[in-house]
N, C-alpha and C positions, 0 to 999 in steps of 0.2 A: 430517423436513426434506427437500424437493426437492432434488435433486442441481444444482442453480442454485446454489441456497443454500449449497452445503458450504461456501462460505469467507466467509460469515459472522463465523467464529469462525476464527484462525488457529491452529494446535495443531503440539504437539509433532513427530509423526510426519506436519506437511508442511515438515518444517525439508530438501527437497531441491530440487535445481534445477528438473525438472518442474514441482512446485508452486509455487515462489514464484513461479516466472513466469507459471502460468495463476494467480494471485493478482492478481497485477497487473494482466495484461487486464479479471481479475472487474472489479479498484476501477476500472481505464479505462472499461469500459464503463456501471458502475452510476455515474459521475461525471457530476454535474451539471457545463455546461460545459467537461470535459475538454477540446472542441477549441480552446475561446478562451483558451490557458493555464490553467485549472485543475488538468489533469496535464502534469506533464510527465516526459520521461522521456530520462534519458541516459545512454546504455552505451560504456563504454572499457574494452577486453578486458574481463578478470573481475570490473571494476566497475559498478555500476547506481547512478546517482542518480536519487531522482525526488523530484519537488517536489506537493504537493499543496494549492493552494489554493481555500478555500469560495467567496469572493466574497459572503460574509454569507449564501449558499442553508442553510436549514434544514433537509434534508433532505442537505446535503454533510453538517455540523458531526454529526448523528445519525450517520451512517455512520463519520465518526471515532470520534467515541462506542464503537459497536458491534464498530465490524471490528477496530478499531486501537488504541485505547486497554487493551481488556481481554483482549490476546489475547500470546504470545509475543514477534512480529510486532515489534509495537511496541518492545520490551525491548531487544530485536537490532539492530534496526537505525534504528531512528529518531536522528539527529541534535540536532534544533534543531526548535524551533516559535517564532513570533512571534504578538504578538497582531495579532489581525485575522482571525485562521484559517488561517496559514499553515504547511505542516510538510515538515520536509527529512529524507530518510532516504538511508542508503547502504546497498549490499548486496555483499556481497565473495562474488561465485559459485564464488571458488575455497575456499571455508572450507564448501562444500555436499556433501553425498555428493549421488551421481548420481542 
């Protein structure tokens, strides 16, 4: 695996604040449409919401698939999904080791 790719798969020992956050850039940058809302991302103090929608892109819905669905990631901190491809997650940075 490229070192691109390491968050692919999200896992146990990147449960810390460095990683979830270059996690998040990964999904920002691999996101189709991110800049016309498909991510979004809001931080208050030690809070992070972000919002992630497809916009029916097939190549979004896989990357949920892969990145998110099968991986810790998901477990922790996903809130809500709607249909249509929509998904709400929170992330509490102070429940992180450093």
């Amino acid at each position: 695996m490229e070192d691109k790719d390491k968050y692919l798969y999200f896992t146990a020992d990147m449960l810390n604040k460095k990683d979830v956050k270059e996690y998040l850039e990964y999904i920002e940058q691999n996101w189709k449409y991110a800049e016309d809302g498909g991510f979004v991302l809001r931080q208050r103090g030690n809070i992070i919401r972000f919002e992630l929608h497809t916009f029916g892109y097939s190549m979004n819905e896989e990357f949920v698939s892969l990145c998110l669905k099968d991986s810790i990631f998901w477990g922790l901190f996903w809130q809500r999904s709607s249909r249509g491809g929509h998904y709400w997650f929170k992330i509490n940075m102070k429940m992180l080791p450093k």
